[in-house]
VOPAGU-2260 file (C-alpha; in pm, 1 decimal, decimal comma):
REM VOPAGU-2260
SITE   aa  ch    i         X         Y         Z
SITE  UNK   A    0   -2082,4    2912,5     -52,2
SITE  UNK   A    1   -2147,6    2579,3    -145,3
SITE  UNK   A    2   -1965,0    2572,8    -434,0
SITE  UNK   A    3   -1618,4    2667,9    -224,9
SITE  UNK   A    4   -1711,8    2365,8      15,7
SITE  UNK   A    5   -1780,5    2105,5    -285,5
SITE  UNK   A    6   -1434,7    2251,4    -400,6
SITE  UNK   A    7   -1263,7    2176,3     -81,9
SITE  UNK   A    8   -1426,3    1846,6     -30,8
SITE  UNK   A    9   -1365,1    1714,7    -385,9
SITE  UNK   A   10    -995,1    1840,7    -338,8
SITE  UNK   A   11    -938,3    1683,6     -32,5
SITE  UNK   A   12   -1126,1    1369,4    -205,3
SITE  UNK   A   13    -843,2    1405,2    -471,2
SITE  UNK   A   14    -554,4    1424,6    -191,2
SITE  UNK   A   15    -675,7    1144,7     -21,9
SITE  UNK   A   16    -668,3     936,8    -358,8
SITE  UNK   A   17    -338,2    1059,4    -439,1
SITE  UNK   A   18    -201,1     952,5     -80,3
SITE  UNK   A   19    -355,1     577,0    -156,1
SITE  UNK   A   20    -132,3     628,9    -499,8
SITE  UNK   A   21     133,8     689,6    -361,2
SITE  UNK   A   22     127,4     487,0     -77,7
SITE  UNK   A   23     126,2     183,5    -346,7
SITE  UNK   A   24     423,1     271,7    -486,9
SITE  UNK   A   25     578,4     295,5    -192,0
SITE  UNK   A   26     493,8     -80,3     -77,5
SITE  UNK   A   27     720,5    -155,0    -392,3
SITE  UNK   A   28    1016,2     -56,7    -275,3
SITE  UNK   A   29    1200,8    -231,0      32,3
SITE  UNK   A   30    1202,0      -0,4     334,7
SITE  UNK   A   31     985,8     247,2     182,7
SITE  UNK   A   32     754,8     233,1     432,8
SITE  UNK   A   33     963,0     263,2     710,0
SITE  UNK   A   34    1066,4     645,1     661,0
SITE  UNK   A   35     896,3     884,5     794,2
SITE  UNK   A   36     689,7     997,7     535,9
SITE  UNK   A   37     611,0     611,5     435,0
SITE  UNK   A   38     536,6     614,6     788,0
SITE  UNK   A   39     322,0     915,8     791,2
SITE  UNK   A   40     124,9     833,4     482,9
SITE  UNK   A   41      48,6     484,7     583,2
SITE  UNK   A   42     -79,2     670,4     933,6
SITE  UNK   A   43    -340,2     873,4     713,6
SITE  UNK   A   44    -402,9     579,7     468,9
SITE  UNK   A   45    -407,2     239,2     659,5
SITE  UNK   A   46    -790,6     298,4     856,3
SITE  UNK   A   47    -947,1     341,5     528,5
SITE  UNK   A   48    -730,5      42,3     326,0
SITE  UNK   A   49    -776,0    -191,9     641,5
SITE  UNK   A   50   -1161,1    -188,5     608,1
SITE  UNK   A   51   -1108,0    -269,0     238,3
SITE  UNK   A   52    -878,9    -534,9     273,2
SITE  UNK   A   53   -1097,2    -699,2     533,4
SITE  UNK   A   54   -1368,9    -732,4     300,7
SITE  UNK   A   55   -1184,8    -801,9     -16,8
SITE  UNK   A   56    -922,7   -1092,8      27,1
SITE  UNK   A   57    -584,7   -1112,6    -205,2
SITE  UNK   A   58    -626,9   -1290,5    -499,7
SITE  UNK   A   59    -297,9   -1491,1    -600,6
SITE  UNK   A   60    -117,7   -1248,8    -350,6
SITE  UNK   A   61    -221,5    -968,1    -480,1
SITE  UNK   A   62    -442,0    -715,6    -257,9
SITE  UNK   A   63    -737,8    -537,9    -504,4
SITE  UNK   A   64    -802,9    -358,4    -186,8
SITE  UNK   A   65    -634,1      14,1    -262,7
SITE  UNK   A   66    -798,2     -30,4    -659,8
SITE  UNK   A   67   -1156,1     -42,1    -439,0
SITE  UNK   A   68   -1079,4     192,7    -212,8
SITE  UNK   A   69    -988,6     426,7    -494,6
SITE  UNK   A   70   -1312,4     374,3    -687,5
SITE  UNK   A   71   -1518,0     450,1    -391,5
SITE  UNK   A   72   -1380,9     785,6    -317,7
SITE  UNK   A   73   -1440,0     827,7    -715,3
SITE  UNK   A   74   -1796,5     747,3    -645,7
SITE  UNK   A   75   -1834,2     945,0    -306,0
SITE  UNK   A   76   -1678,5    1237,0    -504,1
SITE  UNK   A   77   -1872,7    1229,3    -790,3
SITE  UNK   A   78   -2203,9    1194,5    -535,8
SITE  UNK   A   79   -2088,6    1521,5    -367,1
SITE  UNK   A   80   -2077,2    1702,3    -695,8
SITE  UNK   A   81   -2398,4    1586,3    -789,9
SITE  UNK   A   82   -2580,7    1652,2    -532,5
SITE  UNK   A   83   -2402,3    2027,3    -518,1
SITE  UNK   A   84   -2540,4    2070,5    -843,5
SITE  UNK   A   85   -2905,6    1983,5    -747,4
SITE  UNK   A   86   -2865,6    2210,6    -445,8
C-alpha cells in the first residue's frame, strides 16, 4: 500500500515538474500564455513559482526562479522515496 501511494505521489511530483517545463516554454512565445491552456497551466503553476520568485530576484533579467522550483520538487521527491524505503 505504500508503495502505490509513493508511486502516485512521485508521479504527480513528475507532472507538476513537467507543467513548470512547459510552462517555460510557453513564456517564450508571444501570446502563449494567453490561451487557454497557457492560461490553465499558469493557474496550476503560478502559487508555487510566485513564492520562488519572491525569494530569488532576476539576475540580468533573467528569473532562476522555475530552475529552483524544479530542484526542490527533485529534492521533496527524492525525500518521499526515501523515506518509503525506510518504512
Amino acid at each position: 500500500m505504500i508503495s502505490f501511494i509513493v508511486w502516485v505521489i512521485t508521479r504527480l511530483l513528475n507532472l507538476y515538474g513537467f507543467l513548470i517545463v512547459v510552462w517555460c516554454l510557453l513564456t517564450w512565445f508571444p501570446g502563449a500564455l494567453q490561451t487557454r491552456l497557457g492560461e490553465f497551466i499558469t493557474r496550476l503553476v503560478s502559487p508555487y513559482l510566485d513564492f520562488f520568485e519572491r525569494v530569488i530576484p532576476p539576475l540580468g533579467g533573467i528569473s532562476f526562479a522555475p530552475v529552483v522550483a524544479l530542484m526542490v520538487l527533485w529534492f521533496v521527491q527524492m525525500g518521499v522515496t526515501g523515506l518509503a524505503s525506510w518504512l
